[in-house]
C-alpha positions as CSV (number, residue, x, y, z in Angstrom):
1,X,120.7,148.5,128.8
2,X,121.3,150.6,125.5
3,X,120.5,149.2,122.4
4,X,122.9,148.9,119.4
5,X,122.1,150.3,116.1
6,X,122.8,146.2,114.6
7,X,122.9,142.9,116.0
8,X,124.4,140.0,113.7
9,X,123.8,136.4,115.0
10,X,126.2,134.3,113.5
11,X,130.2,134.1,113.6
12,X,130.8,132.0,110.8
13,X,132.6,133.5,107.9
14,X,129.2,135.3,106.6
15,X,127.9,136.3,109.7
16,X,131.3,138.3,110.3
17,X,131.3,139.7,107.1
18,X,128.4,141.0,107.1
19,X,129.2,142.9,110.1
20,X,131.7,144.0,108.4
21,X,129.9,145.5,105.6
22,X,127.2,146.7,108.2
23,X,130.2,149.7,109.6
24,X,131.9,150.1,106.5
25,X,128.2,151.5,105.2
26,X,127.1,153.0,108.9
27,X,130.8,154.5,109.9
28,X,129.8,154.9,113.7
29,X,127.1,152.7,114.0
30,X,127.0,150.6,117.2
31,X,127.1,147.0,116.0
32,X,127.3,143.5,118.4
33,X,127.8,140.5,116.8
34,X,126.4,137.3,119.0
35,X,128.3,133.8,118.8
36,X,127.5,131.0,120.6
37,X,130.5,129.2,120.5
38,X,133.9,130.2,122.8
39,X,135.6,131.2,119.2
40,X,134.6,132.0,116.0
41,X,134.1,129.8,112.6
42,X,133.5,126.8,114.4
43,X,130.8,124.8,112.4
44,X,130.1,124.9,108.4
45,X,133.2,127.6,108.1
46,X,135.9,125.8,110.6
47,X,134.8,122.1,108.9
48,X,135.1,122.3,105.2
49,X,137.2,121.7,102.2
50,X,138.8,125.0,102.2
51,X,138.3,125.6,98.5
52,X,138.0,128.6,97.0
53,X,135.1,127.6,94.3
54,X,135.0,128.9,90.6
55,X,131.2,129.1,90.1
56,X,131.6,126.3,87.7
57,X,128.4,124.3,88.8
58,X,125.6,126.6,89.4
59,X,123.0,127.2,86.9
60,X,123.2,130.7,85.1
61,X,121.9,133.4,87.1
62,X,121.7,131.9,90.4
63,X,122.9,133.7,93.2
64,X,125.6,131.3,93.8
65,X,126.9,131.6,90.2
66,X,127.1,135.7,90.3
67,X,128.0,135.7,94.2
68,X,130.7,133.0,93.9
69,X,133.0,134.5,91.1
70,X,132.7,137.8,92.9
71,X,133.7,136.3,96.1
72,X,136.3,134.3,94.6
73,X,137.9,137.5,93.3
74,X,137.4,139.0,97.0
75,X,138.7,136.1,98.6
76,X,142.2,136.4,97.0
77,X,142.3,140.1,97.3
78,X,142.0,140.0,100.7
79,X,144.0,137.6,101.7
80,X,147.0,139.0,99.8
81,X,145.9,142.7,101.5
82,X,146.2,140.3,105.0
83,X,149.1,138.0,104.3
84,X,147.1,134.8,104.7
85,X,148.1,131.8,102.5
86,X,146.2,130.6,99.9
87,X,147.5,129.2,96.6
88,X,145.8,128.2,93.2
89,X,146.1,124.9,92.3
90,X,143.5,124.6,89.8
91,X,140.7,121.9,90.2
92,X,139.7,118.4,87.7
93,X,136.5,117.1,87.4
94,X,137.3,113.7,86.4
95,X,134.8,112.1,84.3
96,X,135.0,107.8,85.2
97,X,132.2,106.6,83.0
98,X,130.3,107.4,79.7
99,X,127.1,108.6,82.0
100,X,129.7,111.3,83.8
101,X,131.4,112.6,80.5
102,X,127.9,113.2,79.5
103,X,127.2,115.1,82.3
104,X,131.0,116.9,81.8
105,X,129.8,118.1,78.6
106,X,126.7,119.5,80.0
107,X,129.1,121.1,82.5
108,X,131.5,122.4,79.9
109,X,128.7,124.2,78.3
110,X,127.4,125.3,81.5
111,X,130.9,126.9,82.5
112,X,131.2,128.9,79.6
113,X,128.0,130.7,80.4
114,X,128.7,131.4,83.4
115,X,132.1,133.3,82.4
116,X,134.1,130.8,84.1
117,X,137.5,130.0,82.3
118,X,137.8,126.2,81.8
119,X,139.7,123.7,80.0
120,X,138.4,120.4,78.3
121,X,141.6,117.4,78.3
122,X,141.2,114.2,77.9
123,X,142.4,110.7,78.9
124,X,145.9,111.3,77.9
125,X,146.2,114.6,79.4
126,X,144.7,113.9,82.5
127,X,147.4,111.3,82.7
128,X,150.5,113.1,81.9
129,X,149.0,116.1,84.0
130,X,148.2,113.9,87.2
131,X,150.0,110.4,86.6
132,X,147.9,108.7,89.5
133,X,144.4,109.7,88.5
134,X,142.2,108.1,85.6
135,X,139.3,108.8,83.7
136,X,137.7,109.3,80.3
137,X,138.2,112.9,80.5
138,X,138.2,115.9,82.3
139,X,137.6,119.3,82.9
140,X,140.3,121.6,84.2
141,X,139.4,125.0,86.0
142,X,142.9,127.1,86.6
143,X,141.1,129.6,89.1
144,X,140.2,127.2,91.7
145,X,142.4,127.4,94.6
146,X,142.6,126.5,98.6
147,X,143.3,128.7,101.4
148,X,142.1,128.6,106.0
149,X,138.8,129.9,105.9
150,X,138.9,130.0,109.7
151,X,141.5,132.6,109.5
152,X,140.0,135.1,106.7
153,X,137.6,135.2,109.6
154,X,139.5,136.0,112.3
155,X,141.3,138.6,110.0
156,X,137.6,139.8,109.3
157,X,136.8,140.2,112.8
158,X,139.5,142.8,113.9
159,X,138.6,144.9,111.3
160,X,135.2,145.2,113.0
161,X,136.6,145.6,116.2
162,X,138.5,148.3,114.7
163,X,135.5,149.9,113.2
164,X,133.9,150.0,116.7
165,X,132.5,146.5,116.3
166,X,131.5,144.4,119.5
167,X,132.1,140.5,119.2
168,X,130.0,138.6,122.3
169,X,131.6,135.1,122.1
170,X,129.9,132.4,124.3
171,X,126.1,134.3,123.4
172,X,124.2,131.7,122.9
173,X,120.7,133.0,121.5
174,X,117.6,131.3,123.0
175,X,115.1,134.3,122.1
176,X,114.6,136.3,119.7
177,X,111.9,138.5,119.5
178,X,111.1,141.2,117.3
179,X,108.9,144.3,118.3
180,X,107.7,147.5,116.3
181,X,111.2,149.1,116.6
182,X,114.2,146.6,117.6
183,X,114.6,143.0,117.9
184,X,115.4,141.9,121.2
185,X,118.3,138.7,121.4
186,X,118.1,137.1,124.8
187,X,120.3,134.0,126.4
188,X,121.7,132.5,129.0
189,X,124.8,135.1,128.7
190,X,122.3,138.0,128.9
191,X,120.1,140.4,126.3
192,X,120.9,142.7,123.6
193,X,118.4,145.2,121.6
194,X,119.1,146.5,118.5
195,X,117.0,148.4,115.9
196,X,118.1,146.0,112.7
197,X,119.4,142.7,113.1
198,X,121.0,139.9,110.6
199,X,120.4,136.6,111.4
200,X,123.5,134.0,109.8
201,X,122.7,131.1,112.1
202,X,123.7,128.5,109.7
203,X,122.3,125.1,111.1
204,X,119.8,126.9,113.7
205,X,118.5,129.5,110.7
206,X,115.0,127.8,110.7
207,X,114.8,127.9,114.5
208,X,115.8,131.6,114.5
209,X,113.7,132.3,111.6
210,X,110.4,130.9,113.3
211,X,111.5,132.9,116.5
212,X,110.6,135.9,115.3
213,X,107.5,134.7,113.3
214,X,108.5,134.3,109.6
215,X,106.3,131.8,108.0
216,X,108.7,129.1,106.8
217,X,107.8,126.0,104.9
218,X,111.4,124.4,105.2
219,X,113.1,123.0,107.9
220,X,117.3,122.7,108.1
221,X,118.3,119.1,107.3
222,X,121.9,118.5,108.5
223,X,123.9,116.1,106.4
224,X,127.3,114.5,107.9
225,X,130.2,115.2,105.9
226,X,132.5,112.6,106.9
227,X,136.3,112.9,106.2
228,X,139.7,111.1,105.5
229,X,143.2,112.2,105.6
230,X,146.0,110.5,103.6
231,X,149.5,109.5,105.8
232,X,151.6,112.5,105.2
233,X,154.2,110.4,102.8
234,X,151.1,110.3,100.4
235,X,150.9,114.2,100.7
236,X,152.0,115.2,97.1
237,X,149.9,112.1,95.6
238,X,148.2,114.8,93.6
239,X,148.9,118.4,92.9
240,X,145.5,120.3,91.9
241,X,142.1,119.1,93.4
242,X,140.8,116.2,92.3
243,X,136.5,116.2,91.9
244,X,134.5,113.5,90.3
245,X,131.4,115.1,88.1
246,X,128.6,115.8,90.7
247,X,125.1,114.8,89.8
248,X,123.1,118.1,88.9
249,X,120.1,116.7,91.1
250,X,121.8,116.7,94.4
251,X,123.3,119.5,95.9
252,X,126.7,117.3,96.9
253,X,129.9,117.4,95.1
254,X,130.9,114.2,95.8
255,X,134.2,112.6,97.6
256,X,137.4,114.2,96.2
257,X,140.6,114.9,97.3
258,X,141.8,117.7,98.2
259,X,145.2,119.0,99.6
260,X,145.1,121.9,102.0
261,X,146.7,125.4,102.7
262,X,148.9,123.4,105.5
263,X,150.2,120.4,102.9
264,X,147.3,118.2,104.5
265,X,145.8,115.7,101.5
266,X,142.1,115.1,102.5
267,X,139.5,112.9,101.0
268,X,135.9,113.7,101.0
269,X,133.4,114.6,101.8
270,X,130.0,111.8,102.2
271,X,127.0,113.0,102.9
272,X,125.2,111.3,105.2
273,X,121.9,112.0,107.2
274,X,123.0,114.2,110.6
275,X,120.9,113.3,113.6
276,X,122.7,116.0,115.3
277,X,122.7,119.7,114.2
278,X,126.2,120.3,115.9
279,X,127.1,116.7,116.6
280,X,130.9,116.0,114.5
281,X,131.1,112.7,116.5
282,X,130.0,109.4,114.6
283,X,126.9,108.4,116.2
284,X,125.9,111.8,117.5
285,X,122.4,111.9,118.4
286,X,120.4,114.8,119.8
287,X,116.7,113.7,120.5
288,X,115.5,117.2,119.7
289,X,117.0,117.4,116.3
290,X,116.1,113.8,115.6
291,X,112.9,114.4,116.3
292,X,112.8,117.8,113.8
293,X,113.6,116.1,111.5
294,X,111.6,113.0,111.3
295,X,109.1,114.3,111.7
296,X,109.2,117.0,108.9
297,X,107.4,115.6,105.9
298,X,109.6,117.2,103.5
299,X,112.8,114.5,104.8
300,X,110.3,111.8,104.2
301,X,109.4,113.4,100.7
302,X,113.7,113.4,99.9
303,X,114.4,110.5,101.6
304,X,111.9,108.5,99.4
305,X,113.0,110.5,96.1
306,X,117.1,109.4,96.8
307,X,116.5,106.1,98.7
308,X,119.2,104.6,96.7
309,X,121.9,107.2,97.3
310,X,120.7,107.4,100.7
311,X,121.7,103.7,101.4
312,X,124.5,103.7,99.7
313,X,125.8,106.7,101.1
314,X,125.1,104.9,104.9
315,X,126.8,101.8,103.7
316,X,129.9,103.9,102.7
317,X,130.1,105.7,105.8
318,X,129.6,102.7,108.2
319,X,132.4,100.1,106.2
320,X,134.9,102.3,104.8
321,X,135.7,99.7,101.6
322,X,132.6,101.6,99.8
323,X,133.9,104.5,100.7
324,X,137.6,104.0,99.3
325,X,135.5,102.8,96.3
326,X,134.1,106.0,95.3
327,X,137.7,107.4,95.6
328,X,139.5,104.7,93.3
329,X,137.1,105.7,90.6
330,X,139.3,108.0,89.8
331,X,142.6,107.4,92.0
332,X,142.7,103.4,91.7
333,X,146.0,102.9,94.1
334,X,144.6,104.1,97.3
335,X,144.1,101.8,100.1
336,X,142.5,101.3,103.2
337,X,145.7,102.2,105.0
338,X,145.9,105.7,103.6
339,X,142.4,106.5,104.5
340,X,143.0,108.5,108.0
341,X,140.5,109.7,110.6
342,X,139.8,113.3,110.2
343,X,136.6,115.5,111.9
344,X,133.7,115.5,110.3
345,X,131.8,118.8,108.9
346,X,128.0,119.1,109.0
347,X,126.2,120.9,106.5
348,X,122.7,123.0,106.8
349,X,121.0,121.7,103.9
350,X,117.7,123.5,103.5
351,X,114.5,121.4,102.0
352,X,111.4,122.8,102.2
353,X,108.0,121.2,102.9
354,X,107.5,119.5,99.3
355,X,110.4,117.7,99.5
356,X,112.9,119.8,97.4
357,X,116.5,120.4,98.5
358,X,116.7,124.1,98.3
359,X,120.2,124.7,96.0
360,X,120.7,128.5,95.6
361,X,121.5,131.0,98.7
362,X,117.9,132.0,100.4
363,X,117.4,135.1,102.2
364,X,114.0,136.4,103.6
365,X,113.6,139.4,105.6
366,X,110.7,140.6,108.0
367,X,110.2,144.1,109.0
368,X,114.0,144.5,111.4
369,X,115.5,141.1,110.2
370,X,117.3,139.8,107.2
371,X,117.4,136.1,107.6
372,X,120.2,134.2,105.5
373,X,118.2,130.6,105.5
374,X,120.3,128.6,103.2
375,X,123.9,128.8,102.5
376,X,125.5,125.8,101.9
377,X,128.9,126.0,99.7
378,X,130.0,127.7,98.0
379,X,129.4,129.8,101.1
380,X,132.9,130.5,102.5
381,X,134.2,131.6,98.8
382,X,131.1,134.2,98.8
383,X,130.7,135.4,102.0
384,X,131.7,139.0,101.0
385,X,129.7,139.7,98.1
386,X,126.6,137.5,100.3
387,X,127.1,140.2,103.0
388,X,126.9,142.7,100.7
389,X,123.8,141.6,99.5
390,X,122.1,141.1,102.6
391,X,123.1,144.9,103.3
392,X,121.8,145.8,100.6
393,X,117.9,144.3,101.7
394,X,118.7,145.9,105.3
């Protein structure tokens, strides 16, 4: 068996790009990228929003604020370059109560130093701007628009099959192990060697990260992120996205609504506790998982810190009145009628042993491995200028 110059687990949007990257650096270089699943983008990537973010919430000098305006200017680029749809409908932040204009404010300021173009209205102009949403005030951020993450991906992927790339779908990685001079991936599919690998495992990043020894004091938490769809007459009930202001100490955005790149209006997402890594069924339950995470100290440590949002967030997801609550915050003539089964997404929400929720991107790297642990959203809108950075550590 001959080994590969690169092997990138992962064929989410990041993993791909990053393979990307990889041979447009190494023109040449023999690259495989391993995916479990029978196509690509199938979790956090295939089960999102589809937003392409602004960098409006992330503090100053994070990864995710720099990454995320980069990535939003790539995003656009490329799929203009690829003829993929994507439109910009501009985003509000709806402020509902005198605690969340506070916290708009804060965000306001926060926007501007981040180099992120936003617009304060209020009341009256939220109104005339969006006739069936209310609020104190809002912010308005023109950038922000929506496009198929699922097929930037898949437009990703044959450029690195043209490049000499190898995608390996249905490789499920069981082994990983990681010697002097190449890392060897094993599975039920087979084994492949390489001489540098990237890992972009998304929910299974602290499994693949312990594989090969790196000392890790977090373990992946995977949060449910149930969601609605309106009935299609409801379709244009809105025109930009709709967000409520998120609170700065959790990592959520909140249930908003959303239209889509294919004139779908969705509501959400919750975020409830996953007992499943890769479970989008209600009820999903895999004893392994389960089991990881109770009995990580760090989900007792969060779980005692947000027991209130916690609950709530459980009592929203199992009666769906608390759920259309949240939403007629700011939208007050939805019903239960026009809130419409959609899948779920799950998100890989890192906390590490202390109990904090990790926020920004985290990469780690061992001697042949970079090792993207965390990458919750804005994810998808960064992927390029993420991959680039991993290269840059490989």
């Amino acid at each position: 068996m001959s080994a590969y110059d690169f092997c990138v687990i992962g064929g989410g949007i990041v993993g791909v790009a990053t393979a990307h990257r990889i041979l447009a650096r190494n023109p040449g270089a023999s690259l495989v990228l391993l995916e479990k699943a029978q196509r690509l983008a199938t979790h956090q990537t295939g089960h999102n929003s589809g937003v392409i973010h602004s960098g409006i919430y992330y503090p100053p000098g994070s990864l995710k604020a720099t990454l995320c305006r980069r990535g939003a200017r790539w995003t656009k680029e490329f799929a203009a370059a690829h003829d993929i749809p994507y439109r910009v409908c501009g985003k509000l932040l709806v402020a509902t109560d005198d605690a969340e204009y506070e916290r708009m404010l804060a965000l306001h300021e926060r926007s501007i130093t981040n180099g992120v173009a936003v617009e304060l209205i209020d009341a009256a102009e939220l109104t005339r701007r969006e006739p069936r949403v209310t609020g104190l005030g809002a912010l308005f951020v023109p950038d922000t628009g929506i496009i198929d993450f699922t097929r930037v991906t898949e437009a990703l992927a044959e450029e690195v099959r043209r490049a000499g790339g190898e995608l390996e779908l249905g490789a499920e990685v069981t082994t990983l192990t990681e010697t002097s001079d190449a890392v060897i991936a094993a599975g039920p599919a087979g084994s492949w060697t390489a001489r540098r690998s990237v890992i972009c495992a998304g929910l299974q990043a602290d499994r693949m990260a312990r594989a090969v020894g790196l000392r890790t004091n977090f373990r992946i938490i995977p949060f449910r992120g149930e969601y609605y769809q309106l009935p299609a007459e409801r379709n244009g009930l809105v025109s930009t996205l709709i967000y409520p202001i998120p609170d700065p100490d959790l990592p959520f955005l909140g249930v908003h609504l959303s239209p889509t790149i294919d004139g779908v209006l969705t509501v959400g997402p919750n975020a409830v506790l996953g007992l499943a890594r890769e479970g989008y069924r209600k009820g999903s339950v895999d004893l392994r998982d389960a089991r990881e995470v109770l009995e990580f100290a760090g989900f007792h440590r969060v779980a005692k810190a947000n027991v209130r949002t916690g609950l709530r967030e459980l009592r929203n997801s199992l009666f769906k009145r608390g759920y259309l609550a949240q939403c007629r915050r700011y939208c007050p003539e939805l019903t239960l009628a026009d809130l419409q089964p959609r899948e779920a997404g799950i998100r890989a929400q890192a906390v590490l042993r202390d109990g904090t929720m990790v926020h920004d991107f985290m990469i780690e790297r061992t001697e042949r491995s970079v090792h993207l642990l965390n990458a919750p959203s804005p994810a998808a809108t960064s992927a390029m200028p993420i991959a680039e950075h991993i290269v840059d550590q490989l």
